[in-house]
C-alpha positions in Angstrom: -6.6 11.2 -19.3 -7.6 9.0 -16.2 -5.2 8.2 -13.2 -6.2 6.0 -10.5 -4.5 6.0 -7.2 -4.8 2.7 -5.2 -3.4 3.7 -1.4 -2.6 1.8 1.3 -1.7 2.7 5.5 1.9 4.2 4.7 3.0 2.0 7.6 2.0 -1.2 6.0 3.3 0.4 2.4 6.6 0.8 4.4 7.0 -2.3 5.5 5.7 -3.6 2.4 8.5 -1.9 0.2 11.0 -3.2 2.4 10.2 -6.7 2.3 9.4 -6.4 -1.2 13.0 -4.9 -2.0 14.5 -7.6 0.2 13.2 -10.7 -1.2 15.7 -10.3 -4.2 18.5 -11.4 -3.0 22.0 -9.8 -4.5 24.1 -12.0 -7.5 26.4 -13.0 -4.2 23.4 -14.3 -2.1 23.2 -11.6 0.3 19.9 -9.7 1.1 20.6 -5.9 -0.9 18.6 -4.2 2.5 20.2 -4.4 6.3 17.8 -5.2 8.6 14.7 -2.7 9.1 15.4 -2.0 12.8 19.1 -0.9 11.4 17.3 1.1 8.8 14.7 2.6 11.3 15.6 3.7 15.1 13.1 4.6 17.5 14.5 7.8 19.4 13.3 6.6 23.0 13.1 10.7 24.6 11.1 11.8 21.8 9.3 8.6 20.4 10.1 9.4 16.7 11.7 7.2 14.3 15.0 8.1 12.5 16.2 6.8 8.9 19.6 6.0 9.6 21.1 4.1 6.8 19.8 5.2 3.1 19.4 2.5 0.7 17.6 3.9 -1.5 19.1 7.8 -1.8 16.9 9.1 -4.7 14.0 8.1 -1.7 14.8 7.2 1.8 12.3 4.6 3.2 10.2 7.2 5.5 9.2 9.1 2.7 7.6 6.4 0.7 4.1 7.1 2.5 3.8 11.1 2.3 1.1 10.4 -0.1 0.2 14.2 0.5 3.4 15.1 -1.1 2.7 13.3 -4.1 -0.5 14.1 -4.7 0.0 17.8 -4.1 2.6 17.7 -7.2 -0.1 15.6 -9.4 -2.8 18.0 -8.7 -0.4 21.1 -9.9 -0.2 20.2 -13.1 -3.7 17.9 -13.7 -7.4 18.5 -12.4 -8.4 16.8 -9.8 -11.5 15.8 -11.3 -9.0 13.2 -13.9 -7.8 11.4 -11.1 -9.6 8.4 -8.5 -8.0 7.2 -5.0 -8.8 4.1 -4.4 -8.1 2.2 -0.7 -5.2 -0.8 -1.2 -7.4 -2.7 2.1 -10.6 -2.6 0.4 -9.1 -4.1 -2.9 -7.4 -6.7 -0.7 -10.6 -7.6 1.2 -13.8 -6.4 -1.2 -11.9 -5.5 -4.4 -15.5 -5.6 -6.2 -16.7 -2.6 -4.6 -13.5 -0.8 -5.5 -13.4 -1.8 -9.0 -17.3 -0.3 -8.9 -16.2 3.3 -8.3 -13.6 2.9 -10.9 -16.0 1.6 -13.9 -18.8 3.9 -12.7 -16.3 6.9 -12.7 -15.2 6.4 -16.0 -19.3 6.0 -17.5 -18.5 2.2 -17.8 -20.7 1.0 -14.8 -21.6 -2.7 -14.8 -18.4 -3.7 -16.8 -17.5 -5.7 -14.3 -19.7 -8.2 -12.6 -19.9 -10.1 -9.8 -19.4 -13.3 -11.0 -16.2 -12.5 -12.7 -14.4 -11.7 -9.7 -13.6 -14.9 -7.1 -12.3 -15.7 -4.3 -8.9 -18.5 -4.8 -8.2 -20.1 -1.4 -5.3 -21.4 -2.6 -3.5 -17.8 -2.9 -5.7 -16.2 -0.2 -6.8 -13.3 -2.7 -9.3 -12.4 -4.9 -8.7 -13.3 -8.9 -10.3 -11.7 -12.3 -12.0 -14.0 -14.2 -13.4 -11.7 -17.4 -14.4 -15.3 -19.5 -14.6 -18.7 -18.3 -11.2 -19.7 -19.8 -8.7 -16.3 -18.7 -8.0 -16.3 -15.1 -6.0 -13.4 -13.7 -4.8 -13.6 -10.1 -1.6 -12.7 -8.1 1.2 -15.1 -8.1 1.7 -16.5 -4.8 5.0 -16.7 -4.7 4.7 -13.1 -5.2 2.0 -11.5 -2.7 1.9 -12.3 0.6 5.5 -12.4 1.7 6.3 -12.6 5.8 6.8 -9.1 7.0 9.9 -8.2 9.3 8.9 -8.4 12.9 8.4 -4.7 13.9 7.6 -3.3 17.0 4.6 -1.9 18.9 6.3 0.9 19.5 8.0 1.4 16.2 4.7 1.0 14.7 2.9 3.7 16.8 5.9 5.8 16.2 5.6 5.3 12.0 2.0 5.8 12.6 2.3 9.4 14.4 4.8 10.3 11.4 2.2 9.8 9.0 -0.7 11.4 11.0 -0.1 14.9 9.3 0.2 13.8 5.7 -2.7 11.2 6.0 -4.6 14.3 7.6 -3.7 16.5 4.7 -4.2 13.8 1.8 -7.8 13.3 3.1 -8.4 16.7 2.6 -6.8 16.9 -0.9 -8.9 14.2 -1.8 -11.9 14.3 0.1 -11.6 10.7 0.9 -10.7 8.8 4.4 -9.1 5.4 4.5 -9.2 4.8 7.8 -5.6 4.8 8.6 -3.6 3.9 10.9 -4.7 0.2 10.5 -1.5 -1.3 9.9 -2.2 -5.3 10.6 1.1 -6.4 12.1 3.2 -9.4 10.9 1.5 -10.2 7.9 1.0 -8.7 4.5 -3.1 -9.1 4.3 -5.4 -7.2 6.1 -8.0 -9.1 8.2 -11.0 -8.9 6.2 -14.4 -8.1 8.0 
């Protein structure tokens, strides 16, 4: 068995999850999230942020991004040597380079090629071509959504929560993404 990981900054996954979970509204109309900065407080004397409200019980918001946790229960019960993490921001921006590491790790290396993979200016993201007649891309009604406005200082904040378990996933998987790089307002990193 293979499992492959694709990560993104736990900020930006955050966020992400929230808007995501928001954009659906309820049967009655109503949005089934209260806003984030109800959901998240920034304690001002110790600059840390607080979950106040839990939607979602089984998982409050701030835990979503403790990758380290996760990973840490994976690799007790399968080798690490099954699994691949792959960075969310480079599959966003480059995904071909990605999608190298995963065919190469699994012996199929050159399976995909550069020509099937495009870039579709009308959804602002890379699409999968495999034969000239079957496209696959993200719907853009889909991908992409506005992200609540969040402040600099919530944002630093959700970034110094993460710090530890970014620090420990790195090491758990011998990998560095690069985080914190959450890209504000929008959903897409800027590409360079």
């Amino acid at each position: 068995m293979k499992i492959i990981f694709v990560l993104c900054d736990p900020v930006k996954r955050l966020i992400s999850l929230y808007t995501h979970i928001n954009s659906y509204p309820n049967p009655d109309g109503t949005r089934p999230l209260p806003p984030l900065n109800e959901i998240l407080t920034l304690d001002e004397s110790t600059g840390k942020v607080k979950e106040n409200v839990h939607p979602r019980p089984a998982q409050p918001f701030l835990e979503t991004g403790l990758y380290s946790q996760f990973i840490k229960k994976w690799l007790q019960v399968f080798p690490r040597e099954q699994m691949i993490f792959l960075s969310g921001e480079q599959m966003i921006c480059d995904p071909l380079s990605e999608v190298e590491k995963v065919t190469e790790w699994l012996g199929k290396k050159d399976a995909i090629t550069p020509d099937q993979i495009y870039y579709d200016t009308e959804r602002g993201y890379y699409c999968f071509s495999p034969t000239s007649r079957h496209h696959y891309c993200m719907d853009k009604k889909l991908k992409g959504r506005k992200h609540p406005d969040v402040s600099p200082a919530m944002i630093k904040a959700l970034q110094n929560h993460y710090q530890a378990s970014n620090d420990e996933l790195y090491s758990l998987i011998n990998r560095e993404f690069g985080w914190p790089s959450y890209f504000g307002n929008g959903s897409k990193p800027s590409c360079s």
